[in-house]
VOBA-1610 file (N, C-alpha, C; in pm, whole numbers, padded with zeros to 5 digits, always signed):
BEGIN
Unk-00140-00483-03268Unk-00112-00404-03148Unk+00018-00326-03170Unk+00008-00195-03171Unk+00142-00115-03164Unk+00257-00111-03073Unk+00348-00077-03089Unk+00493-00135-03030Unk+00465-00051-02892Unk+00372+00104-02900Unk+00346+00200-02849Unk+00300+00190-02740Unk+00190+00094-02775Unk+00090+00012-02677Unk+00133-00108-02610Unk+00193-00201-02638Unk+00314-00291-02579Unk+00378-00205-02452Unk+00458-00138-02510Unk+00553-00050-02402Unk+00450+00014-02299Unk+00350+00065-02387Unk+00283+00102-02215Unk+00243-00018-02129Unk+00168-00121-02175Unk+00120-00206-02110Unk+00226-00280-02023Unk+00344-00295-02047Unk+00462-00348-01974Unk+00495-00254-01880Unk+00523-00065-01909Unk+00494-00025-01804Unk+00415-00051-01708Unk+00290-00052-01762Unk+00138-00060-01628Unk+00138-00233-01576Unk+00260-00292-01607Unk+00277-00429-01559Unk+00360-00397-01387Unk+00453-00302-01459Unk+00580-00293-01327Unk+00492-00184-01237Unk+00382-00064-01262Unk+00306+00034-01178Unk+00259-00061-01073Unk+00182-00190-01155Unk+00073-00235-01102Unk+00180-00332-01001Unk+00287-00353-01001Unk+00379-00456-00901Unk+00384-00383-00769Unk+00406-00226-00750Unk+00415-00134-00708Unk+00298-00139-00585Unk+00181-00082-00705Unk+00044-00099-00629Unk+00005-00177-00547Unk+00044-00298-00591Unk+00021-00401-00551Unk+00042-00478-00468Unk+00172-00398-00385Unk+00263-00458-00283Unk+00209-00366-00126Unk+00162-00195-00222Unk+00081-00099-00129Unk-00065-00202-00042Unk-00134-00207-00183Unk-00243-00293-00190Unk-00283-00407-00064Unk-00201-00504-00096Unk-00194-00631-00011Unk-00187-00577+00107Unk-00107-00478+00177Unk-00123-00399+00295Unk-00208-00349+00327Unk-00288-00272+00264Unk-00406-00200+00326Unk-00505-00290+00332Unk-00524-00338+00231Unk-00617-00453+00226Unk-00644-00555+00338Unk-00477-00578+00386Unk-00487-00664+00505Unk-00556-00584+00640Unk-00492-00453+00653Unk-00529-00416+00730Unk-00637-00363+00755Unk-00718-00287+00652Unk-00856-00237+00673Unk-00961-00399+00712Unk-00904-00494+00632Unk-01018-00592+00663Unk-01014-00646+00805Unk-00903-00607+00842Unk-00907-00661+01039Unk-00951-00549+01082Unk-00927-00406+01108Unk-00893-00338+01212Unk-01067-00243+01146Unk-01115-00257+01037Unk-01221-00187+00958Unk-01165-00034+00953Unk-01071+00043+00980Unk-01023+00122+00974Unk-00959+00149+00805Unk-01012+00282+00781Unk-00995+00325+00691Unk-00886+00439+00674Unk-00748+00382+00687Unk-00651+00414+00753Unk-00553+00566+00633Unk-00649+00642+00630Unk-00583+00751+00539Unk-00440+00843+00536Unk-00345+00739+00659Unk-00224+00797+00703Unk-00132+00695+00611Unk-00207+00572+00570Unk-00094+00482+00471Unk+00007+00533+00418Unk-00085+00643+00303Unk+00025+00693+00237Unk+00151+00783+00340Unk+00142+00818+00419Unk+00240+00912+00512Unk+00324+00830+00566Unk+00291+00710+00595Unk+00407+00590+00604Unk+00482+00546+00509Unk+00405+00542+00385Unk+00493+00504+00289Unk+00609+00598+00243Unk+00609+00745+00286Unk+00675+00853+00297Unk+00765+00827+00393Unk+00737+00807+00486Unk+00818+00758+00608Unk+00919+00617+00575Unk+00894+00542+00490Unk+00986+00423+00457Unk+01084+00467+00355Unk+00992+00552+00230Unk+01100+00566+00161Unk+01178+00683+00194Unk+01177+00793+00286Unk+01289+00848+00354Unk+01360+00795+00449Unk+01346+00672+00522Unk+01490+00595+00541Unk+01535+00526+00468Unk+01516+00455+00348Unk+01612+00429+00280Unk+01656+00528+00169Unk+01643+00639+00150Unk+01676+00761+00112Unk+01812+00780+00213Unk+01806+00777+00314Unk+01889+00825+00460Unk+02015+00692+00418Unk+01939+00583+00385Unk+02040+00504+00447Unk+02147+00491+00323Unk+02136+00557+00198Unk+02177+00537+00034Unk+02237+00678+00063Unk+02235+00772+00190Unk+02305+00937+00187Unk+02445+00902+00281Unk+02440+00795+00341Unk+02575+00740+00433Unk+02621+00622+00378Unk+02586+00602+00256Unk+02665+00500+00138Unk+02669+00397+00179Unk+02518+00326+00267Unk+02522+00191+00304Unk+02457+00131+00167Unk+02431-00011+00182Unk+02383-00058+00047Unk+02236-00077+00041Unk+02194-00043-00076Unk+02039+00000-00105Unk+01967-00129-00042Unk+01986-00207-00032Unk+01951-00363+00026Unk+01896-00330+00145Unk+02003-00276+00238Unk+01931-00231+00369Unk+01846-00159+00366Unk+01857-00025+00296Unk+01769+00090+00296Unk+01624-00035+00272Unk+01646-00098+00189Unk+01472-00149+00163Unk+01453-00220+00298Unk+01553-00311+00329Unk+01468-00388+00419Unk+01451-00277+00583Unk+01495-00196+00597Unk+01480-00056+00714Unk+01367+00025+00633Unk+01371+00025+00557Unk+01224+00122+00495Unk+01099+00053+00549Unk+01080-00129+00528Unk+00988-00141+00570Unk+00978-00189+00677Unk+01095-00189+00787Unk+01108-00193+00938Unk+01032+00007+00984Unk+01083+00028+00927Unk+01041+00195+00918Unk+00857+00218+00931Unk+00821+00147+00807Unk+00674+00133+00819Unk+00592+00093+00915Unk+00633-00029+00964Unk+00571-00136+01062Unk+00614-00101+01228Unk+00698-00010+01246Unk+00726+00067+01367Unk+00609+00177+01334Unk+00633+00285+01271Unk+00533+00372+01221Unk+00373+00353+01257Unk+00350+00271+01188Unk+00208+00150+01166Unk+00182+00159+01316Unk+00272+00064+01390Unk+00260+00027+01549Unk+00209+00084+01636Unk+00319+00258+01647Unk+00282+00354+01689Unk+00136+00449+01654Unk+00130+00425+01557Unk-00034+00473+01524Unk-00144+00386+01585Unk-00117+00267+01486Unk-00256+00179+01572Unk-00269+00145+01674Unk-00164+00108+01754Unk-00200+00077+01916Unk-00150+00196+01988Unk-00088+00292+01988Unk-00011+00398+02005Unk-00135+00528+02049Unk-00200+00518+01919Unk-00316+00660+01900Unk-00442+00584+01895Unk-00483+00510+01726Unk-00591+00474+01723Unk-00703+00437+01833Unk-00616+00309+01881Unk-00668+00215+01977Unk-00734+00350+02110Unk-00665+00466+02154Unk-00717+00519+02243Unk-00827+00602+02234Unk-00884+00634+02025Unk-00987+00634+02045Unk-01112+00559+02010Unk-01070+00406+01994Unk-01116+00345+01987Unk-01208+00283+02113Unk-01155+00332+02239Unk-01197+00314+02366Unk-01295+00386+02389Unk-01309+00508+02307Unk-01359+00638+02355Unk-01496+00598+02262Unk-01505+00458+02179Unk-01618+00435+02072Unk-01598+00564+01979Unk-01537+00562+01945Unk-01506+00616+01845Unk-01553+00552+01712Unk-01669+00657+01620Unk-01681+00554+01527Unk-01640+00532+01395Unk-01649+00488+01281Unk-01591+00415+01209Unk-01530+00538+01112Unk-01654+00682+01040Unk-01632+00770+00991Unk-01543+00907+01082Unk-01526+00871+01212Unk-01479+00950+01275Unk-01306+00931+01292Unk-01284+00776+01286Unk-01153+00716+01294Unk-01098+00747+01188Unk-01174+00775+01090Unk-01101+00781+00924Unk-01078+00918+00963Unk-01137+01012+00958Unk-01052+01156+01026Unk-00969+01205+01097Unk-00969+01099+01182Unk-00823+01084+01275Unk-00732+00993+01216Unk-00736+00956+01125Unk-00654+00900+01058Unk-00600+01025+00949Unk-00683+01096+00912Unk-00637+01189+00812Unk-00550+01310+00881Unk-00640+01355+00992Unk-00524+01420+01100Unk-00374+01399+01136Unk-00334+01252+01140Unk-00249+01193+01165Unk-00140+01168+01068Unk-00233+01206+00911Unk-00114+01194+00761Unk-00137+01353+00757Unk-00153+01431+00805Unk-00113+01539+00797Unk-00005+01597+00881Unk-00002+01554+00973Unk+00088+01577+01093Unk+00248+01495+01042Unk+00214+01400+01010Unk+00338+01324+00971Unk+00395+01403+00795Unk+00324+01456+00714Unk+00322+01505+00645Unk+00403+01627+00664Unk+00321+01688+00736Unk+00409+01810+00768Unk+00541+01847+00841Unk+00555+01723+00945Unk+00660+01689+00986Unk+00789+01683+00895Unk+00778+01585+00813Unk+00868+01583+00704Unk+00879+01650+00600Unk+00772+01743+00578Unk+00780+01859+00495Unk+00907+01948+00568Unk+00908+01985+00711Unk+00987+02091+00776Unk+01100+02017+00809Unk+01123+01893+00790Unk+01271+01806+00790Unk+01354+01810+00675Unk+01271+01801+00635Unk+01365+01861+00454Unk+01360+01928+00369Unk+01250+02049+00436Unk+01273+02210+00382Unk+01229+02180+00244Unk+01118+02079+00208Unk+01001+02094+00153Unk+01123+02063+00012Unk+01215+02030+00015Unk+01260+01956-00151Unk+01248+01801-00154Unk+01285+01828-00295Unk+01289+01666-00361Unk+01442+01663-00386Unk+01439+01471-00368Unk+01564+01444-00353Unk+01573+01346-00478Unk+01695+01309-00495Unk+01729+01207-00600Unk+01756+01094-00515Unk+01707+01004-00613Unk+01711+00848-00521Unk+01796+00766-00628Unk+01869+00769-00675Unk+01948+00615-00808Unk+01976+00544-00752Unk+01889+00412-00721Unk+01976+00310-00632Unk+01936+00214-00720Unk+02052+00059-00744Unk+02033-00017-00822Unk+01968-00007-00962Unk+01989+00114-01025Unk+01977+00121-01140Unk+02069+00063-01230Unk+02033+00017-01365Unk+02110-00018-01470Unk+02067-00028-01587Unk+02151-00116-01693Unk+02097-00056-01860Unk+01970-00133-01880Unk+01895-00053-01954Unk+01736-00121-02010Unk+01769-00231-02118Unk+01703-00298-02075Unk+01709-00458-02168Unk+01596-00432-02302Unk+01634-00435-02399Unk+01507-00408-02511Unk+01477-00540-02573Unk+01357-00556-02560Unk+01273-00700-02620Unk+01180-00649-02709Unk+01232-00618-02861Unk+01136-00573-02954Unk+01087-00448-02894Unk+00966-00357-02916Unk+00896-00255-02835Unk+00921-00267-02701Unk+00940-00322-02598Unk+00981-00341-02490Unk+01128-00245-02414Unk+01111-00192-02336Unk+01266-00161-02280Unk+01229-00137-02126Unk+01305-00257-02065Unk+01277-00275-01917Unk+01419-00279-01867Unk+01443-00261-01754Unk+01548-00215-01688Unk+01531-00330-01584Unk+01655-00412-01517Unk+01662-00464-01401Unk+01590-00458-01293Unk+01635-00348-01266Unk+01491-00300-01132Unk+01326-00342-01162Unk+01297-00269-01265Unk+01145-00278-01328Unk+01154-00466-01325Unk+01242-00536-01372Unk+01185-00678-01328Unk+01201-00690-01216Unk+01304-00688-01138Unk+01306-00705-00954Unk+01182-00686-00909Unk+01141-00560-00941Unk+01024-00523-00889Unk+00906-00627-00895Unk+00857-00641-01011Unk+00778-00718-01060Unk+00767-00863-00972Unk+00883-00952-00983Unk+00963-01040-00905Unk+00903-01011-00758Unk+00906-00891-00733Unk+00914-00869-00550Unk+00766-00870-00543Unk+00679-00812-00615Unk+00549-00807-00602Unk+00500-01003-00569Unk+00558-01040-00693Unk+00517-01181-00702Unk+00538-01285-00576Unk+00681-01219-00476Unk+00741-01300-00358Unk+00636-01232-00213Unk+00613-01114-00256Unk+00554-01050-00152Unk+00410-01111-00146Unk+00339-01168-00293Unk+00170-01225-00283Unk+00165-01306-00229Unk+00276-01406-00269Unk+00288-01581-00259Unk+00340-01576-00081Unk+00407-01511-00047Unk+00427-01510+00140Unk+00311-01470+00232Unk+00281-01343+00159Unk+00145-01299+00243Unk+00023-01419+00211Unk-00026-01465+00107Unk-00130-01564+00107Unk-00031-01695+00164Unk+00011-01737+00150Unk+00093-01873+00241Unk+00058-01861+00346Unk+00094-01748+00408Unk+00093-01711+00548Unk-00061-01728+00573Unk-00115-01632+00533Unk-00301-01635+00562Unk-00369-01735+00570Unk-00298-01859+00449Unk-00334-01982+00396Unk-00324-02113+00503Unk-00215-02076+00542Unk-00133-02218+00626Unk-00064-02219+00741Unk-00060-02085+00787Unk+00004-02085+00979Unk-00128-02048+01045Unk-00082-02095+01175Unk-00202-02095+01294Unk-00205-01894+01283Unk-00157-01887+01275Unk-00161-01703+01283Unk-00243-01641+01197Unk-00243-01686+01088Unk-00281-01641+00952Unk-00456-01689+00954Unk-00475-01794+00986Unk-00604-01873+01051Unk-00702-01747+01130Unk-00606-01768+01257Unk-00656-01646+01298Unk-00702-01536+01296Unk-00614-01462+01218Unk-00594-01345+01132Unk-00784-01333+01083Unk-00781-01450+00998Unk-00912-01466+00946Unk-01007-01468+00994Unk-01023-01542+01110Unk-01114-01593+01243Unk-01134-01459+01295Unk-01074-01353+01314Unk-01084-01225+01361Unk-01138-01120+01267Unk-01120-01125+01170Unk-01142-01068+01071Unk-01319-01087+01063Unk-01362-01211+01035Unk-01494-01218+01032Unk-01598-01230+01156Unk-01536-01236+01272Unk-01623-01255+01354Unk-01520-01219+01505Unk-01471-01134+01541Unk-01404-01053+01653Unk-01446-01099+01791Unk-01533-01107+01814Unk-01592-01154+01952Unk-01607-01305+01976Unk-01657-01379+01874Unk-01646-01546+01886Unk-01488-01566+01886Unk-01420-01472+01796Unk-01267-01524+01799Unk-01221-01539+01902Unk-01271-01428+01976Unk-01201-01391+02140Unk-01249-01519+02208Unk-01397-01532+02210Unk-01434-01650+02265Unk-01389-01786+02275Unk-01343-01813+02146Unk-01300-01975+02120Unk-01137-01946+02188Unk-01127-01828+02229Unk-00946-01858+02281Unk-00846-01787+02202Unk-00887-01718+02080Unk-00821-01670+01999Unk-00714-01533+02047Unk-00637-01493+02069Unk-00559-01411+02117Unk-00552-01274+02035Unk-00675-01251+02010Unk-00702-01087+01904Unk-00641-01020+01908Unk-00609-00962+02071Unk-00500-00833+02065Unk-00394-00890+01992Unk-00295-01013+02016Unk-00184-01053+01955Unk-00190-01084+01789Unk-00309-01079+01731Unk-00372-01068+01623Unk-00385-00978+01519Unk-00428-00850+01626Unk-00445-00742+01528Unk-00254-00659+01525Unk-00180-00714+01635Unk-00073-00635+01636Unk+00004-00700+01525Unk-00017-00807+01523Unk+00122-00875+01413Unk+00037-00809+01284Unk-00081-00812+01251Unk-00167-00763+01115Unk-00062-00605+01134Unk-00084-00545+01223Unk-00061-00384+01227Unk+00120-00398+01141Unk+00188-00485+01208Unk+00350-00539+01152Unk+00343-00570+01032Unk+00278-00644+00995Unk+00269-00714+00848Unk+00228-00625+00801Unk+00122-00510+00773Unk+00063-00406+00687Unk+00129-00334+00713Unk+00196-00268+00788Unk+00312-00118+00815Unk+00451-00208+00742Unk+00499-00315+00734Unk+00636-00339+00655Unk+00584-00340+00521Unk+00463-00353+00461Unk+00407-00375+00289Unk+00400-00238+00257Unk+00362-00164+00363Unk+00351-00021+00326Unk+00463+00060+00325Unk+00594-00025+00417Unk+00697+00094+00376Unk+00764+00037+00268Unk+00769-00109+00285Unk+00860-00152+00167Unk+00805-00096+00005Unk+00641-00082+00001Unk+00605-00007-00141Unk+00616+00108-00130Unk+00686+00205-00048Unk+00727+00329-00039Unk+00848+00317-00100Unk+00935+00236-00072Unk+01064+00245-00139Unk+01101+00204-00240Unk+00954+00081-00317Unk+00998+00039-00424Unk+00949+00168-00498Unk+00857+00235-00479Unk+00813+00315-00555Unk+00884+00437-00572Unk+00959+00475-00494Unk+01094+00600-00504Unk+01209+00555-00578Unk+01219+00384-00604Unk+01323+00351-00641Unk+01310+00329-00775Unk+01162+00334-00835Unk+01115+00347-00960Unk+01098+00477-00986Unk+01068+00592-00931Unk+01098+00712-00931Unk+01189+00787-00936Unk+01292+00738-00866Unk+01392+00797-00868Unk+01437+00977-00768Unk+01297+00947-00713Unk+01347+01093-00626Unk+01184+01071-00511Unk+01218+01139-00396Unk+01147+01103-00304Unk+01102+01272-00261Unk+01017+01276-00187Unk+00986+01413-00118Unk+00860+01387-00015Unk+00807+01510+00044Unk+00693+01447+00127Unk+00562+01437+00121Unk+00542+01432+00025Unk+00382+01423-00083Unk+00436+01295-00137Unk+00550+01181-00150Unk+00571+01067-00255Unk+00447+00964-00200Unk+00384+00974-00084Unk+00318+00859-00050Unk+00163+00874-00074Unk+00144+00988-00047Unk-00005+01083-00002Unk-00030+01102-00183Unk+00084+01134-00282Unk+00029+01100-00411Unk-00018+00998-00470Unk+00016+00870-00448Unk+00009+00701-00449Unk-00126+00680-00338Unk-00080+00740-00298Unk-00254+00636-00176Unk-00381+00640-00242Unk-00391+00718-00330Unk-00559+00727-00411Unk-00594+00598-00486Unk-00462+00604-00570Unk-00455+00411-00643Unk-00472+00330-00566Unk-00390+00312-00380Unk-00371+00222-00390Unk-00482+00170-00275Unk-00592+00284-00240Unk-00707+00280-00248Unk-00814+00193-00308Unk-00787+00268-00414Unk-00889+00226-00507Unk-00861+00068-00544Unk-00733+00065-00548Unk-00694-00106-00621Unk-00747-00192-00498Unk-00763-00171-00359Unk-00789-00246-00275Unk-00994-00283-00248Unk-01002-00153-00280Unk-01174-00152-00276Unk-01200-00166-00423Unk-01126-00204-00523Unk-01183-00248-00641Unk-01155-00405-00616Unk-01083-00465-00578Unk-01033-00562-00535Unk-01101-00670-00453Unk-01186-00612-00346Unk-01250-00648-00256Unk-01179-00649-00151Unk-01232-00598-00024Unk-01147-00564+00100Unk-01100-00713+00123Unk-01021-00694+00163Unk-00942-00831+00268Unk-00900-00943+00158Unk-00902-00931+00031Unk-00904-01022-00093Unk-00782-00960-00159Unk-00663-01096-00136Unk-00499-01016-00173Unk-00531-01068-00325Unk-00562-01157-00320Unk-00567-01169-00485Unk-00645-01086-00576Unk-00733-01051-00542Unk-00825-00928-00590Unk-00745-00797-00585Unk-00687-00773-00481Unk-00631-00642-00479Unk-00530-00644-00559Unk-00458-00754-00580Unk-00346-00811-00738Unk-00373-00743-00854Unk-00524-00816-00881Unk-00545-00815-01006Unk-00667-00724-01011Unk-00716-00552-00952Unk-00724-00458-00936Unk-00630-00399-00970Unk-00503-00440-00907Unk-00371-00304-00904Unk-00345-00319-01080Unk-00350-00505-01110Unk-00289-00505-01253Unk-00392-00429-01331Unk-00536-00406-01328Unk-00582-00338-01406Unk-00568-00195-01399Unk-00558-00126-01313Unk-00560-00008-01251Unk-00435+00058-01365Unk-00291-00065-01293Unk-00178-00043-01356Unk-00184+00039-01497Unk-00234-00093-01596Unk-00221-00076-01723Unk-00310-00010-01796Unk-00423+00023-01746Unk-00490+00141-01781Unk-00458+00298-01768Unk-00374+00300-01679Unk-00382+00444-01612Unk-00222+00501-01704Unk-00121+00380-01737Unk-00020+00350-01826Unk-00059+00342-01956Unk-00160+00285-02015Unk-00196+00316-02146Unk-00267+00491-02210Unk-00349+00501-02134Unk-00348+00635-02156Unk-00307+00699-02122Unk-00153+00712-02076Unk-00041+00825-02075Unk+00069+00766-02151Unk+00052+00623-02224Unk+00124+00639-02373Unk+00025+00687-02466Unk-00087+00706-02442Unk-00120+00761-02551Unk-00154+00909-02587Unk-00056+00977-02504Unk-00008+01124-02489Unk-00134+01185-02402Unk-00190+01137-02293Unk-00301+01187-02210Unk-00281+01158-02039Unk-00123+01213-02040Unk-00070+01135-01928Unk-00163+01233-01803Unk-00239+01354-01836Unk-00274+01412-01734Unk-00421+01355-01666Unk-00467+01262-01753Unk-00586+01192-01761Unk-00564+01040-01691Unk-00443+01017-01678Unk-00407+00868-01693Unk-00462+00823-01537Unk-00444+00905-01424Unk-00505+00846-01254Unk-00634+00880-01282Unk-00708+00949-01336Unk-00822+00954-01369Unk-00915+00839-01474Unk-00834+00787-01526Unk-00863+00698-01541Unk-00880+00593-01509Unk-00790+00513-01434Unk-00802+00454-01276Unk-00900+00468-01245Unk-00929+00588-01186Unk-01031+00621-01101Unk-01178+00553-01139Unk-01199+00611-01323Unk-01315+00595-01375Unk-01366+00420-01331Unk-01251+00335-01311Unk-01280+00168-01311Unk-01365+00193-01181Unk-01330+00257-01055Unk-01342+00230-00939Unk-01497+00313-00941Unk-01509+00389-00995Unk-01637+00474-01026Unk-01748+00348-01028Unk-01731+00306-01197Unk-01773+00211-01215Unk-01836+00095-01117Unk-01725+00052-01093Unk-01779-00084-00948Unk-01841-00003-00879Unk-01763+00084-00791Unk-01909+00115-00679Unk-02040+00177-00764Unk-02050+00208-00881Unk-02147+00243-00914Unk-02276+00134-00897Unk-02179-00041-00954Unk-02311-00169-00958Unk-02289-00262-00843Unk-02191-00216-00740Unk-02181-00260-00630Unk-02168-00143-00495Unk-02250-00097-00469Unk-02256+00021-00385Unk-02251-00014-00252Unk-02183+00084-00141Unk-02142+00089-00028Unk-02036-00049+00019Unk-01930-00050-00099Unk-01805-00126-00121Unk-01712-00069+00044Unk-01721+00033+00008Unk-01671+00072+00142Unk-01712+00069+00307Unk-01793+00150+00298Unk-01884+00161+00464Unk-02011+00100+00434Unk-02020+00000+00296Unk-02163-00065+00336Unk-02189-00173+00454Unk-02335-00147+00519Unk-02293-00251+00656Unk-02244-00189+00813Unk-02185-00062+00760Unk-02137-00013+00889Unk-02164-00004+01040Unk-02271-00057+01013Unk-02355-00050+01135Unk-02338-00187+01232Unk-02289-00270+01144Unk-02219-00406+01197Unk-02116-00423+01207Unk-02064-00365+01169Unk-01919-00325+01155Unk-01838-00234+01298Unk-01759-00354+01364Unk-01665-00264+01464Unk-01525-00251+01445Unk-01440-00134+01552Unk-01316-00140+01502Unk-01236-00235+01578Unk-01161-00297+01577Unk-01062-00394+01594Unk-00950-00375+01631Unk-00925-00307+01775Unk-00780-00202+01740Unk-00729-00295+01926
//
């Protein structure tokens, strides 16, 4: 194995930490709310321009992350119970919500396009020297990251795993109306889901600017196709799947842009996700017809 190929694959280790933190969020949330929520990425835009904000008044990057994904999960809030939910009343259905969802990352899109006069910014926060391990050269951050992905799986499945909430969570997820029935408190259900998926989504907004190094208002709406795909390659509502989706996604899409085909490299991604739905079809809206929204 070449030193060449090493280095990418350790890249597409720290992409896929990234993804992966997107991932677990949408994942959570499309599998409660069945909403196919195409404004993600515009939140994740929205997180990593406050901690952009909060690194321009020389507070410490620490905050900026943990307000990036307070940033998200306010964001999140205001959409799903805010907008969604009112046309969710209206039966609104499942392919129609995803359009109003896309309406809604355009609007926020453009918003912050005309807030910052459409440039890119520099982000250096907690950067430092790259550590070289043979072919290897990883930088502090790139492990933090990695690290954060790993604290962010192990809390979110704990949680799902072992509090009365997380139970729930589940209980709602598969069956919405018996949940309600047995006593289950859904509305209070889907709102903490809406909290928990809007803070995963801003906090991977900021890890991902902070691996970038510069933010603008396309940083989220470029990332949402992966982190898409890593979730419906993954299996909806399946954090561990969407893990180890993102890790493949990662290091594929990283290997062939070390191997000088970096314009090919999300396309390649893509080709995995091709694939599955090709021998598992209607991954997405298969079923739809049983399928309600949850808002």
């Amino acid at each position: 194995m070449s030193g060449q190929l090493i280095a990418s694959i350790a890249d597409g280790v720290v992409l896929a930490a990234i993804l992966a933190v997107a991932a677990m969020g949408f994942t959570l949330q499309f599998s409660l709310t069945n909403v196919l929520n195409l404004s993600f990425g515009s939140v994740m835009t929205v997180g990593a321009f406050v901690a952009y904000l909060i690194a321009v008044v020389h507070l410490t990057p620490w905050l900026g992350i943990a307000l990036g994904g307070v940033a998200g999960a306010v964001t999140t809030v205001v959409l799903g119970r805010g907008v969604l939910r009112l046309y969710a009343r209206r039966r609104t259905q499942l392919f129609e919500m995803m359009m109003v969802t896309l309406g809604l990352s355009l609007i926020i899109d453009y918003t912050v396009q005309a807030i910052s006069h459409n440039n890119i910014y520099g982000y250096s926060v907690l950067q430092g020297s790259a550590l070289s391990m043979g072919p290897i050269r990883v930088t502090p951050v790139q492990v933090g990251i990695v690290i954060l992905a790993l604290v962010v799986l192990l809390a979110t499945w704990g949680s799902l795993k072992f509090t009365r909430m997380g139970k729930a969570l589940r209980a709602t997820a598969v069956e919405p109306g018996l949940a309600r029935a047995c006593g289950i408190p859904t509305g209070r259900v889907v709102l903490v889901t809406w909290v928990a998926s809007g803070f995963l989504c801003g906090l991977a907004g900021v890890v991902f600017v902070i691996s970038t190094q510069s933010v603008d208002y396309t940083t989220g709406e470029g990332f949402l196709p992966l982190v898409i795909a890593a979730a419906i390659l993954g299996g909806v509502g399946n954090l561990w799947g969407a893990v180890g989706a993102s890790l493949v996604m990662g290091i594929v899409t990283e290997v062939v842009a070390g191997l000088g085909q970096g314009g090919y490299s999300t396309v390649a991604g893509f080709a995995i996700l091709v694939v599955v739905l090709l021998l598992r079809p209607g991954a997405v809206f298969g079923g739809s017809e049983d399928r309600q929204l949850v808002l």
